[in-house]
C-alpha positions, 0 to 999 in steps of 0.5 A: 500500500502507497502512502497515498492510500494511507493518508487518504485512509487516515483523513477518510476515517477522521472524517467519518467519525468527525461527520456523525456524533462530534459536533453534537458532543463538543456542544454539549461539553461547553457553551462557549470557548468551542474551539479550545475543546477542539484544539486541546483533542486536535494536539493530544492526537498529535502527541500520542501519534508521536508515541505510537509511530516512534514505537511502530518504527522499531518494528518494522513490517509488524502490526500491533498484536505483534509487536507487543506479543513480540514484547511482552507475550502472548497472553499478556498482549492478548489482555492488553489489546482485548479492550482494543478489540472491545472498542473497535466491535462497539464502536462499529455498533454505534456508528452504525447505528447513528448512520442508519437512522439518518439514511433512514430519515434523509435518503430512504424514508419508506425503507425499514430500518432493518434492511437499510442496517443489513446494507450497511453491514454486507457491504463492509463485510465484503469490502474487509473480506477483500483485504485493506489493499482492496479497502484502500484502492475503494477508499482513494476512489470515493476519497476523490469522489466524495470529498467536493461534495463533503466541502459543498455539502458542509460550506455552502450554508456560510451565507446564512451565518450569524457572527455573534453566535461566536461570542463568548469566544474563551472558556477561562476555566476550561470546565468541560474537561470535568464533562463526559461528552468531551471524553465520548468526543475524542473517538474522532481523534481515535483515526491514528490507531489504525496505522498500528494495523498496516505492516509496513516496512516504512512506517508513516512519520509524523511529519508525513501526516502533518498536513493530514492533522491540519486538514482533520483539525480543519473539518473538526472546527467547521462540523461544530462551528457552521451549525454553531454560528448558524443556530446559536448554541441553545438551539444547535445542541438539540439538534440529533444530526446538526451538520445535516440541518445546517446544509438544510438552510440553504435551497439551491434549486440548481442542486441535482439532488434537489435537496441538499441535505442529501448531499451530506447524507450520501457523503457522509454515508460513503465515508462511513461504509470505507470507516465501518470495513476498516474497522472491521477489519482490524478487529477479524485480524487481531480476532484470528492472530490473538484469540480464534484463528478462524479463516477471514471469511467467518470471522468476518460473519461472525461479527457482522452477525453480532453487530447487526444483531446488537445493532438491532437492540438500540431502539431511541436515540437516548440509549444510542447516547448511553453507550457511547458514554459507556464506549468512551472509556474503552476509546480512552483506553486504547489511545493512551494505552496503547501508544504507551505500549509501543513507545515503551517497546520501542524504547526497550528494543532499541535501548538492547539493540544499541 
């Protein structure tokens, strides 16, 4: 895989989780001062990049299960990434979820939400069964596609714009730090992990990715402040899917859609299909390398059986919410966890083979 594929397969998948639940929980985490909230996750990404790539460099053309199974043992890595797994299997529940119902209500209104959630789960499953080179060359040609349509969908509502919903711009105490919509936000900041999953000779570095994060950041700010700067705080934070209502502001009757929120929904849907059969992949590897070594394509079933049935079980928005609080814990987990892991082992190696 080119590196290319990789930086489009690292912003694609920041976009996807940037473009579902972020904003809404960035609104909830604070009144004001949005931006700090955003920036103060945009930089604790770059760090634990840091640690996690610095600590992939020592183990060249190893993934993570790997590595630390190469450091610390088999059992030990297979508890250590178990909350990993565990993260990936909700997650992938969750956001799943939350896309359906809002293909469910935009695009495919007469459609149950049974058979829109069975779509959405064959086509990753497919597309993690192929492998994550056939993943990438898909992902660099919806990236392509999809991405004027995300910059249109998400900017073309910027006349309607209402500059003193900015204000009060600073947050002196930084309050919502003490707030768990803050910490179930940083799943959007989680994209970095999947770096650990490619096996590649030459690990990304950091400064590789530079331009990528500055993009990320960029879309991270946009997703909360044009439905901000649109509705007003009171408003915007009792919205389920506020992207989607800020692009419904504007009526552009030369759209081919005719309705532009459907460019936001098929947009968003897109990136979320290359998202879900990533992820699905990383869980069936570290599934058949460090827990049940069944062929790719059972593995794959499996999962998507589980998920579409959990899936099934979420019945209103309010449990939706609730356990992705719940999930928050396990995405903390993983991304501070496990850099720590590698860039210890990284350390260790070179530290003995010096």
């Amino acid at each position: 895989m080119n590196k290319r594929m990789v930086l489009a397969l690292f912003i694609q998948l920041h976009l996807a989780a940037i473009l579902s639940l972020y904003a809404t929980k960035i609104l909830e985490s604070t009144n004001s001062g949005h931006w700090e909230a955003i920036l103060i996750a945009c930089l604790l990404e770059v760090l634990l990049a840091w640690l996690y790539l610095s600590g992939l460099s020592a183990f060249p053309g190893k993934h993570i299960g790997e590595i630390i199974r190469e450091a610390a043992g088999a059992w030990a890595a297979r508890a250590i990434l178990l909350p990993f797994v565990a993260y990936i299997f909700f997650y992938l529940v969750l956001q799943n979820r939350y896309q359906i119902v809002k293909i469910n209500i935009v695009v495919l209104p007469s459609t149950p939400l049974w058979a829109v959630l069975l779509l959405n789960m064959v086509l990753p499953f497919y597309a993690a069964c192929k492998g994550i080179h056939a993943i990438a060359r898909m992902g660099l040609a919806l990236f392509i596609t999809f991405m004027p349509f995300v910059l249109f969908s998400l900017f073309i509502s910027y006349q309607n714009f209402e500059w003193r919903n900015i204000f009060p711009i600073w947050q002196p105490k930084l309050t919502f730090v003490a707030e768990q919509p803050f910490y179930t936000s940083l799943f959007a900041f989680s994209g970095f992990l999947f770096l650990g999953m490619l096996s590649l000779n030459k690990p990304v570095k950091l400064r590789k990715l530079g331009p990528s994060m500055l993009l990320v950041a960029a879309f991270g700010f946009a997703s909360v402040y044009v439905p901000l700067l649109i509705f007003g705080q009171e408003t915007a934070i009792r919205f389920q899917y506020p992207v989607t209502m800020a692009s419904d502001t504007i009526d552009l009757e030369w759209v081919v859609f005719d309705w532009l929120p459907t460019f936001s929904v098929v947009s968003s849907s897109a990136l979320g299909m290359i998202e879900s059969s990533v992820l699905l992949w990383m869980a069936m590897t570290l599934v058949r390398k460090l827990y049940l070594p069944l062929p790719d394509k059972w593995l794959a079933a499996i999962l998507s059986i589980a998920m579409y049935i959990c899936s099934m079980q979420i019945h209103n928005v309010q449990t939706l919410n609730r356990f992705f609080s719940m999930n928050a814990a396990l995405c903390l987990y993983s991304m501070i966890i496990l850099p720590l892991t590698l860039g210890l082992s990284g350390w260790r190696k070179r530290r003995t083979t010096s």
